[in-house]
N, C-alpha and C positions, 0 to 999 in steps of 0.2 A: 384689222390694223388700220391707222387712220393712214389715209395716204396725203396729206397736206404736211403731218407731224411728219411722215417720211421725207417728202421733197426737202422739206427744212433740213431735216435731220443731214441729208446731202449734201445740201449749201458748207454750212457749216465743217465738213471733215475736208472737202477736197485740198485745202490746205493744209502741206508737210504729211510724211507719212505716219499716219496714226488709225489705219482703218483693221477694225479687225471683223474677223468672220462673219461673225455677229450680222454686224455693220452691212457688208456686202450682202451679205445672205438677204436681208431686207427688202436691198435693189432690186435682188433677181424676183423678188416675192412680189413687185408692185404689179399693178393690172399691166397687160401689156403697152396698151396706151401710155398711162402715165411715165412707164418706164422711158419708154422712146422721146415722149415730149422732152423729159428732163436731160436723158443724153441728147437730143438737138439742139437745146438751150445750151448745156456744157460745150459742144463741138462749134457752135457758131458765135463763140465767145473767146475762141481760140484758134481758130484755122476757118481760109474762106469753106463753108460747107457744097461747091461745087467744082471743087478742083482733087484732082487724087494723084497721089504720087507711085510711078510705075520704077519698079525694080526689076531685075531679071536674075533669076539663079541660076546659074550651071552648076553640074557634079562636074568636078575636074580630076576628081579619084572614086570610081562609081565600084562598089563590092566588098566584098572580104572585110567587113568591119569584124573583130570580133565579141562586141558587145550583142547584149541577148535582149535590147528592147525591143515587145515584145509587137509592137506596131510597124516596123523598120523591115523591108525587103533588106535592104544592103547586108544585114546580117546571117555572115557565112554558113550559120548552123542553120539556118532556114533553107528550105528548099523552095524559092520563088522564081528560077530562073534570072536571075540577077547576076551577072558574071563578074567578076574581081578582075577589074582592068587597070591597067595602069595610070599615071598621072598623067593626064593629057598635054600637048603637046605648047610650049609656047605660042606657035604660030597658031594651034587651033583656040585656044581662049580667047587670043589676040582680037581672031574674026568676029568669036562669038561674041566678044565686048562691042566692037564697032558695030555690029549686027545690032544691036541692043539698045545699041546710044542711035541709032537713024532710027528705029522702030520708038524715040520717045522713051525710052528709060534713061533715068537718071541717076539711079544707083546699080551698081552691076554686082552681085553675090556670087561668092566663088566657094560650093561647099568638097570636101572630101570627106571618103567612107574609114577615117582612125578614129582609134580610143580617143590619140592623141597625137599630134604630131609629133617623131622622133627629130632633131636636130635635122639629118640628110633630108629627110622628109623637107620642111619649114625653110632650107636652105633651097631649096627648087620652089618651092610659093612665093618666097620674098620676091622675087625678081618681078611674076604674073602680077602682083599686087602692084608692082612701082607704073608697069606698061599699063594697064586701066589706069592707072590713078593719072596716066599722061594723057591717055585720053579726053579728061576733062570730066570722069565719073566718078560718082561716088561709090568708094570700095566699101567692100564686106565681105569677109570672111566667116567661115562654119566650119573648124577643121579639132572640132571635140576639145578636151580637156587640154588647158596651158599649162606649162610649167614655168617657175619664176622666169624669169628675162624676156620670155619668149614674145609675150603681148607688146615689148617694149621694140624687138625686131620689130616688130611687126607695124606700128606705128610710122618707125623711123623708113618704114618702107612706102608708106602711105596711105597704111589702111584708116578708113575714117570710123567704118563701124565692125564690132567681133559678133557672131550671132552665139547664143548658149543659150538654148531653150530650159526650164524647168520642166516643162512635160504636161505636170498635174501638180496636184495638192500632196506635201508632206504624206502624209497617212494612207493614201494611194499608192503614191510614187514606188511601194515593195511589190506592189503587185506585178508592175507593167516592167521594171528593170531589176535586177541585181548585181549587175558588174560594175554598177556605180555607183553609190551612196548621193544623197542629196547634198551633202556638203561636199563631195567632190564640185558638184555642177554652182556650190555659192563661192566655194572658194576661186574659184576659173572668170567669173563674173567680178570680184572684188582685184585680180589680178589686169584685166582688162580697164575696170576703172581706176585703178593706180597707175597703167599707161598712160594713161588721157584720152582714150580711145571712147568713142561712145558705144552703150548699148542696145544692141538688141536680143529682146529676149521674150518669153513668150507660153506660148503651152497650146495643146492637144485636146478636144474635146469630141464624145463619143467612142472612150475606149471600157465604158461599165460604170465609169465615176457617178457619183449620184449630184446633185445640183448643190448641197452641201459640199462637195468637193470642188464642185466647179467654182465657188465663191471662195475655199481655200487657197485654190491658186491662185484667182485673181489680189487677195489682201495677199497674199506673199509680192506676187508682181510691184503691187501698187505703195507695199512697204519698203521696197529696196529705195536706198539713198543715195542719190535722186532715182526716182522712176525711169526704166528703160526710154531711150529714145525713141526706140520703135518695139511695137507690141505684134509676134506678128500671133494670129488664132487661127488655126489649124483644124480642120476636120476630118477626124480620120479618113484615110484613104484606105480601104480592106484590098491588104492582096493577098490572094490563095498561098498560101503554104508560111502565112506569119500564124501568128499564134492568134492575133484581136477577128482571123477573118472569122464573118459571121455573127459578130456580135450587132443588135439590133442597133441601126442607124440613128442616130440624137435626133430629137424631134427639128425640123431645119427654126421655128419658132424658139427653142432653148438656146441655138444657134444665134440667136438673133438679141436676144437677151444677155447673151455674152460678150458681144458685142455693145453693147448698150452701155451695160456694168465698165467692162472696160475703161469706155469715154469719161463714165462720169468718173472713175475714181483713179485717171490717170490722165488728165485732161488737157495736159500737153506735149502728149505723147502721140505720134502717128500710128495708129490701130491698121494692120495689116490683115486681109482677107489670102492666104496661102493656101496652105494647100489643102484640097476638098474643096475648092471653090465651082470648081467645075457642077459635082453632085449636089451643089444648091440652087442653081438655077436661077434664071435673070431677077425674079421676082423677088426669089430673101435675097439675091446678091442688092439690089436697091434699097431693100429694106435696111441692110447691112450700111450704105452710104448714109442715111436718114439717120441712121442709130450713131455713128459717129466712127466707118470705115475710112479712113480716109487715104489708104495707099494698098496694091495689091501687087502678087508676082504675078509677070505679063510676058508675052510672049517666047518664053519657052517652057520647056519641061523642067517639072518641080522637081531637081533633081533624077529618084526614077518615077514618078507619078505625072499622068497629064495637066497640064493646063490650057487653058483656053485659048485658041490663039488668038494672035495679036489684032486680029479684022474683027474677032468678034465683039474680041472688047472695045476697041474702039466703036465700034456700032452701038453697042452697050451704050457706051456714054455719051456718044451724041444722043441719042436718043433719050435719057436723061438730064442731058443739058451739062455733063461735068465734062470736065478741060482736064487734059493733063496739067500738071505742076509744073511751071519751066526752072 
């Protein structure tokens, strides 16, 4: 393949969503070099390339979900030690947000373990969302499948971003779930942007998908109208007693190539480094900055999986020279 015809070929699509499979698949296909040159060029054409923007997620309803994706502790048919806790406390979110916002984040995400929020449920969040959102952070919410109105509470309550991840690629997507259809999770995503709420949204790599797959979800991502505001990518995190443990690790280089493709085919979009950031280690995680990472979950726990803590990142990034985002 010619890689000059490629880089062009690149130029030419990043405008309006029209990428398809094809298209992407190409990206992932260039030498690795070239690839990263081209998402650098992309990332420093639209965001300073040594600044990253820090989020922080809490589970504020951690267990008993009862969907069966097949990657996910929180699910009650799984036996991973996970416990089904209740909604946590106003005053304890409260801290964990100010805890969040002095440690340098500026987006605070609040996820819980439902299908989907019931009304009583969504009636106890609204409130948590209004308190961050006085704090002077930027909200987000993760609380599974909407129902009409409901993104429009939600809103009016002050959330700025809804998180709905797609996972994988269409054609994948039966393997890893089936208590929810993909068009449940596009129609959830078109209900939040008819709030005026922005997205984020996203997917999962290293659950068996093949690199054809991983370029399917990225043209689904990169074809939503407009493109997520925030992309976060995900690396499996294996826990004993899900269904994906044991499945051989994604090479951390394919990792990095995902990252890339991302940048370039969604180029003003903030590309999120979440969860399995830990299991890539300082070296892809910088490569990942280079390729066109440019905001990560930071000092706490990824819901129930580890993240790095907040001393280390920040050591991290002095030591690369990137600033937090103010």
């Amino acid at each position: 393949m010619d890689t000059a015809v490629s880089l062009n070929s690149a130029e030419h699509q990043v405008a309006g969503p029209s990428w398809s499979v094809e298209a992407v698949l190409e990206l992932f296909e260039l030498p690795f070099n070239d690839l990263l040159h081209r998402a650098h060029v992309v990332h420093r054409a639209h965001f300073d390339p040594n600044t990253v923007q820090l989020s922080t997620l809490l589970s504020i309803k951690t267990g008993g979900c009862p969907e069966d994706c097949q990657y996910c502790p929180q699910a009650k048919r799984y036996n991973t030690g996970v416990e089904d806790e209740p909604l946590m406390s106003h005053e304890a979110v409260l801290a964990a947000a100010t805890a969040a916002k002095a440690n340098g984040a500026t987006r605070f995400c609040m996820g819980a373990a439902w299908r989907g929020p019931k009304q009583r449920d969504l009636e106890q969040v609204l409130p948590l969302v209004a308190a961050v959102h006085g704090l002077g952070l930027q909200t987000c919410a993760t609380l599974g499948l909407l129902k009409d109105g409901q993104a429009e509470q939600l809103k009016e309550s002050g959330l700025d971003y809804y998180n709905h991840n797609l996972d994988t690629a269409p054609e994948f997507y039966g393997k890893i779930i089936s208590t929810r259809d993909y068009q449940d999770r596009l129609d959830t995503l078109e209900r939040v942007r008819h709030a005026g709420l922005r997205v984020c949204c996203g997917g999962i790599v290293g659950m068996g998908e093949n690199r054809a797959q991983r370029a399917g979800l990225i043209a689904q991502l990169a074809n939503l109208d407009p493109a997520p505001e925030s992309v976060p990518i995900n690396n499996l995190v294996q826990v004993e007693g899900t269904p994906l443990h044991g499945r051989e690790p994604i090479d951390p280089f394919e990792f990095v190539r995902m990252i890339a493709v991302a940048r370039i085919t969604m180029p003003e979009s903030y590309v999120r480094l979440s969860a399995g950031r830990r299991e890539l280690g300082e070296g892809v995680q910088a490569l990942c900055f280079f390729a066109g990472a440019n905001s990560i979950f930071y000092g706490d726990k990824l819901l129930t999986t580890g993240n790095p803590d907040a001393q280390a990142d920040r050591n991290l990034m002095t030591r690369l020279g990137i600033v937090p985002e103010g």
